[in-house]
N, C-alpha and C positions, 0 to 999 in steps of 0.2 A: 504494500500500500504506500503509496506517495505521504511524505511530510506533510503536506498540505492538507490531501484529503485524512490523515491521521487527526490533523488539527480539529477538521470540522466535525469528525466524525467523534472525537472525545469532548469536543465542548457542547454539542448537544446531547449527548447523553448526562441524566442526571448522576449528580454529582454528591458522593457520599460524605463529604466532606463538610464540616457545622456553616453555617451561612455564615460566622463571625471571619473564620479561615479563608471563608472566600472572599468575604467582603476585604480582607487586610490585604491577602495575593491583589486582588484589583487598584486599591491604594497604591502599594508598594508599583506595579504595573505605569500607570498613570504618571506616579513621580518620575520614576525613570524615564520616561517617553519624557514628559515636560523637560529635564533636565537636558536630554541626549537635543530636544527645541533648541531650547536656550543656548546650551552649546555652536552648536552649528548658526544659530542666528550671527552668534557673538564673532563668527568666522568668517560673516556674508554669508555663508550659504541656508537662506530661508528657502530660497526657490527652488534649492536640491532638496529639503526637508518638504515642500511640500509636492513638490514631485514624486518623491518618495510615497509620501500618504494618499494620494490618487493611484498611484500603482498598485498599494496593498488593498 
């Protein structure tokens, strides 16, 4: 099975995991992403960051 469709195929199935677990993985998620932003803004490259997120 491809990474990708592994991806889809484990995030929609339900997930045993306490909603508080999930909830902090999606925080922690989020921060990173803004962070890796901020980063690359600070470098000029917004345009490749949001190129990037139309790609994904």
């Amino acid at each position: 099975m491809e990474l990708s469709r592994y991806i889809v195929h484990r995030a929609s199935r339900p997930d045993p995991l306490p909603a508080v677990v999930q909830r902090r993985a999606v925080r922690e998620l989020l921060l990173l992403a803004k962070l890796e932003e901020r980063r690359m803004a600070d470098m000029g490259l917004e345009e490749r960051w949001l190129s990037i997120g139309f790609e994904v």
